[in-house]
C-alpha positions in Angstrom: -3.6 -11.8 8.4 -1.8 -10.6 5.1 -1.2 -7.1 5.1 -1.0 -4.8 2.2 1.1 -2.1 3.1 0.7 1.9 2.2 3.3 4.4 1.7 2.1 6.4 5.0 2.0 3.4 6.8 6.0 2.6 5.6 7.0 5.9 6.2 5.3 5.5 10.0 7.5 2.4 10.8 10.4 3.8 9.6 9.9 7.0 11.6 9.0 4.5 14.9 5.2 5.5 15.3 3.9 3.6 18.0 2.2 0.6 17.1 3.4 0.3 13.2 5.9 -2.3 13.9 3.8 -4.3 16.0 1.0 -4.5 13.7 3.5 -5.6 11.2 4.9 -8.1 13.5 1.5 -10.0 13.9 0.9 -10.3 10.3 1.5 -13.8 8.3 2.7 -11.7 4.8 3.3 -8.1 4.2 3.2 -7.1 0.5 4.1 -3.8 -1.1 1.8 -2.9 -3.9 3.8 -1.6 -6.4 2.4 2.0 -6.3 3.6 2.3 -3.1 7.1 1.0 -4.4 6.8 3.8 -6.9 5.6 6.4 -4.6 8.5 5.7 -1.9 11.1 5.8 -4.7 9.9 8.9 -6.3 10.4 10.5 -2.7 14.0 9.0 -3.0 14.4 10.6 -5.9 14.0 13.8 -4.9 15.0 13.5 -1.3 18.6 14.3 0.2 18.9 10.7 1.9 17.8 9.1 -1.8 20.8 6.6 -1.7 20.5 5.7 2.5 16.6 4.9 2.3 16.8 3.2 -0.8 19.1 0.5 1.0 16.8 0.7 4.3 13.8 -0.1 1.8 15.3 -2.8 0.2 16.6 -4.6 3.4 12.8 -4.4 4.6 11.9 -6.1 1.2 14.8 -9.1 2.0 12.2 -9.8 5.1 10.8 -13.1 5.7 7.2 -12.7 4.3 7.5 -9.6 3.0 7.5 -8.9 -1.2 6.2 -6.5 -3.7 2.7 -6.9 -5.1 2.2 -6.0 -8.9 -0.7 -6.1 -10.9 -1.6 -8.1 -13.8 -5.0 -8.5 -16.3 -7.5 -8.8 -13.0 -6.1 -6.0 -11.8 -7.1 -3.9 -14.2 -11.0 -5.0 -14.3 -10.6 -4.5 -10.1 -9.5 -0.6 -10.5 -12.0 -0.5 -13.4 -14.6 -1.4 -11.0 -13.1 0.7 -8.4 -13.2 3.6 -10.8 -16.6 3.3 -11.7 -18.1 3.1 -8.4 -16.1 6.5 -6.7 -17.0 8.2 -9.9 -20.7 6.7 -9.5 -20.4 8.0 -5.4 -19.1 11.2 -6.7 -15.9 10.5 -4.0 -12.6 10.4 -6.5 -9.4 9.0 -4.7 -5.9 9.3 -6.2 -5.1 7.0 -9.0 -2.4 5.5 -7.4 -4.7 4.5 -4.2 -7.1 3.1 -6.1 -4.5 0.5 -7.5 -3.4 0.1 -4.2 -7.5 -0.8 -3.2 -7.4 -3.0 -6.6 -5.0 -5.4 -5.3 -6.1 -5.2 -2.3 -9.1 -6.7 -3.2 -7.8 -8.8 -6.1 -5.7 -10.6 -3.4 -8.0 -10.9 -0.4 -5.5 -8.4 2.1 -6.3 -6.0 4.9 -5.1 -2.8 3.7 -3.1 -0.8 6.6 -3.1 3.1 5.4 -4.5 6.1 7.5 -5.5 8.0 4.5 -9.1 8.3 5.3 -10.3 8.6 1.5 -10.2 4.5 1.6 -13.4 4.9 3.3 -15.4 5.5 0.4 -14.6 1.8 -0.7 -16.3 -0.3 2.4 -15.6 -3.5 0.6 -11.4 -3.0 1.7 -10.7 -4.2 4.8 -9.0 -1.7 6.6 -6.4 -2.1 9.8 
């Protein structure tokens, strides 16, 4: 299975949360959409341990089978979709997830998050 990864989900496995690492473990890829990148380093940013988690983030990135995901032209008529359909359901989701679902989709991944607003979008497959 090819994972896309969430920020939560990150954060969990760097914090030890049962069962995080092990998922991870099983999984043939494990890609990094790139608003999660931006999310993690904005926490950096702002954090007091910008400098330490910056190096423990991009030591997980030097993984075998693990690598950012960005988006390109198909992206943008996935989240278009995306965007139509919550607004259409009346169920918004922050911008940033629904790139996250985009590529998700674009790609063919599992998504592994625990924020339960993915729900509204059935067609992701959620771990």
């Amino acid at each position: 299975m090819r994972l896309a990864l969430d920020t939560n989900r990150y954060i969990d496995l760097c914090r030890d949360v049962d069962g995080v690492a092990e998922t991870l473990e099983e999984a043939e890829a494990i890609l990094l959409p790139f608003p999660v990148l931006a999310e993690l380093r904005a926490g950096f940013a702002v954090g007091s341990h910008g400098p330490e988690n910056e190096r423990t983030l991009r030591r997980f990135l030097m993984q075998s089978g693990v690598s950012p995901l960005f988006a390109d032209e198909q992206t943008t008529h996935q989240y278009a979709s995306l965007f139509r359909q919550l607004r259409a359901q009346g169920t918004p989701i922050p911008t940033n997830d629904i790139w996250i679902a985009a590529l998700v989709l674009q790609h063919g991944l599992a998504l592994y998050a625990r924020d339960r607003h993915f729900e509204h979008l059935p067609q992701l497959v959620m771990v």
